[in-house]
N, C-alpha and C positions, 0 to 999 in steps of 0.2 A: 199847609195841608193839615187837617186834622187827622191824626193818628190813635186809632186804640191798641192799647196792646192786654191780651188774656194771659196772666201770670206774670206776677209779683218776682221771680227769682233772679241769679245772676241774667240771665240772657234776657229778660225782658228788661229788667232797669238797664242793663249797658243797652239796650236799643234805643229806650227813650231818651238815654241823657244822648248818644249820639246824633239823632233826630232831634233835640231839643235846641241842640247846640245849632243844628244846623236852617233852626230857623221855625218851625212844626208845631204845632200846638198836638200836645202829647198825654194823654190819659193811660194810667193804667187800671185793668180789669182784675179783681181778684173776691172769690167767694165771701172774704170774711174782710173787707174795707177798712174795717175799724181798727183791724190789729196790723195793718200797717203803713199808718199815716205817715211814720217815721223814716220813709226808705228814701222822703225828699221831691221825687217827680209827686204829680196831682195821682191821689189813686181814687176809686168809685169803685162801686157792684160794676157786676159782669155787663148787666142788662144795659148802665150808665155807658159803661165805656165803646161797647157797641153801637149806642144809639149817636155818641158822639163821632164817630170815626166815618170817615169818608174811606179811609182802609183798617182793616181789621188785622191783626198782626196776635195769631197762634203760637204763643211761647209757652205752653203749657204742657205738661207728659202726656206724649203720645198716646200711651194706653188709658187716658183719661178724656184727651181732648174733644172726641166726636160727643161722647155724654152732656160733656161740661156744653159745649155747644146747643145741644138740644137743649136745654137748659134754657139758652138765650131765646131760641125759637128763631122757624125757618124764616116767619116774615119780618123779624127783628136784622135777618144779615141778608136780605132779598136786595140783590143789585151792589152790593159791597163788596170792594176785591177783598180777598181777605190770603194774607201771605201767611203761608205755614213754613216755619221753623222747626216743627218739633220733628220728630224717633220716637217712632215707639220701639221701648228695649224693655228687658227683663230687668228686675232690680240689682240683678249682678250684672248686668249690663254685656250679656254672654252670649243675649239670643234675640232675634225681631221679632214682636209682637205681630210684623205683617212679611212673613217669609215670602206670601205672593203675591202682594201687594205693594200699597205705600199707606203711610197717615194720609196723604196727601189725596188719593184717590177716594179713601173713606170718608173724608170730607166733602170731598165733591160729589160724590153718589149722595149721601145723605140731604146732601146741600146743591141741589143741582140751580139756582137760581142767584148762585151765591160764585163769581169765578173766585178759583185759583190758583193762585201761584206756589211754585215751591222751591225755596232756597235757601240761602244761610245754615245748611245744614249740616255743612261739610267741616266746620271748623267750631273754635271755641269760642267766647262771647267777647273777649279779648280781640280776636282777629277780626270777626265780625264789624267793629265798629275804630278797627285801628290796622289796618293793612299798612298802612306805611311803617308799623311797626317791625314788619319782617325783614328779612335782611334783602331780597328782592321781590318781582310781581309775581303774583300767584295769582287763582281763577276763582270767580265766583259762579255759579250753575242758574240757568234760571227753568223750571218745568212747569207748564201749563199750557189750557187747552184755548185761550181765550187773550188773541194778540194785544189788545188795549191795555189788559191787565200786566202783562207781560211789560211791556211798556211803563207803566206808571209804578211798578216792580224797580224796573232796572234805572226810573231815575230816583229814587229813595237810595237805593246801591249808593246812586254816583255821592248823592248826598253824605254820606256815611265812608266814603274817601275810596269807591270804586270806579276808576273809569270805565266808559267803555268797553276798553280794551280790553278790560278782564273779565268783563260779562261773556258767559259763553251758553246763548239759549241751545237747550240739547234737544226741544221740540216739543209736542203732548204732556199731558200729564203724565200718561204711562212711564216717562223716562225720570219722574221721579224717585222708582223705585230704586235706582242705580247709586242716586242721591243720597238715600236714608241705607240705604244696605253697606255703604261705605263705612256706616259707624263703627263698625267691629273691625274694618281695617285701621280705622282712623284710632280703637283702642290699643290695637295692635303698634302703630306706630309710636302714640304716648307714651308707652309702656319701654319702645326702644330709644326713646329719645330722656325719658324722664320728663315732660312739659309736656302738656296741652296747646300750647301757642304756638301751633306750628301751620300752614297750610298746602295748597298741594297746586302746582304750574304746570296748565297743560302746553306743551311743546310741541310744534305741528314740526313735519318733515319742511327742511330748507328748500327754497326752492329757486336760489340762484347756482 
């Protein structure tokens, strides 16, 4: 499958080498191309990586991303799933740039031709593309409004060493807000743990 991904930083190149590895023809999107040929995966302008991608993949800061987007133009991502990763947070990282919303829904309002998905938000870029690295199974989230998407979502997961079994779609997109409002618990937890590399195992009630 060919993959774009918008932003250069940690969480987009561990996407791509994880997806690369796992078979994916993988571009990265970033405003200024030239200044980072050196990060290894293929990079291009935004417009390039977009027009490449059969899925569009939002690694970019939340409180930038719907701009940066427009940028691309609505007929450039018309019919393209496009997974959103990001949070938008304050630069101290203390407050949600969408207290009643999501990034996730602000992308699809602007972009209503365009599904999405929204996941990988819960954890670090580490976990994202190395679950087996934890000491047991933990859960990855999936929210959107558009089940095909949803779908070709959760088999990029699997690709990226998620099964199934830990995919847990929680429904609309609306329920992504639960997703990205986690971040301040999730710094909350960093901060008790000391590491970022941790993630979170939903445990249903026993039912033998």
């Amino acid at each position: 499958m060919r993959i774009g991904l918008l932003g250069t930083g940690h969480v987009a190149q561990a996407l791509a080498q994880g997806w690369s590895t796992a078979g994916h023809d993988v571009l990265l999107g970033s405003r200024r191309p030239e200044q980072r040929a050196d990060l290894g995966p293929a990079v291009a302008g935004l417009e390039a990586a977009a027009a490449h991608a059969e899925v569009l993949v939002n690694a970019t800061p939340g409180g930038a991303s719907v701009e940066l987007l427009r940028s691309i133009g609505a007929p450039a991502l018309a019919g393209t799933v496009l997974i959103d990763v990001g949070v938008g947070l304050s630069e101290d990282f203390t407050t949600l740039l969408h207290p009643n919303s999501s990034l996730a829904e602000q992308i699809q309002e602007a972009f209503p031709r365009t599904p999405v998905v929204k996941t990988l938000c819960t954890m670090d870029s580490t976990t994202m593309t190395a679950p087996d690295g934890l000491t047991g199974p933990s859960t990855v989230f999936l929210s959107g409004d558009d089940a095909e998407a949803k779908q070709t979502a959760g088999r990029l997961l699997t690709d990226l060493g998620w099964p199934p079994s830990s995919q847990l779609d929680l429904g609309g997109l609306t329920t992504a807000r639960g997703q990205e409002h986690f971040a301040l618990l999730f710094m909350g937890i960093a901060d008790g743990l000391g590491s970022y590399t941790f993630n979170i195992n939903v445990v249903p009630r026993r039912t033998d």
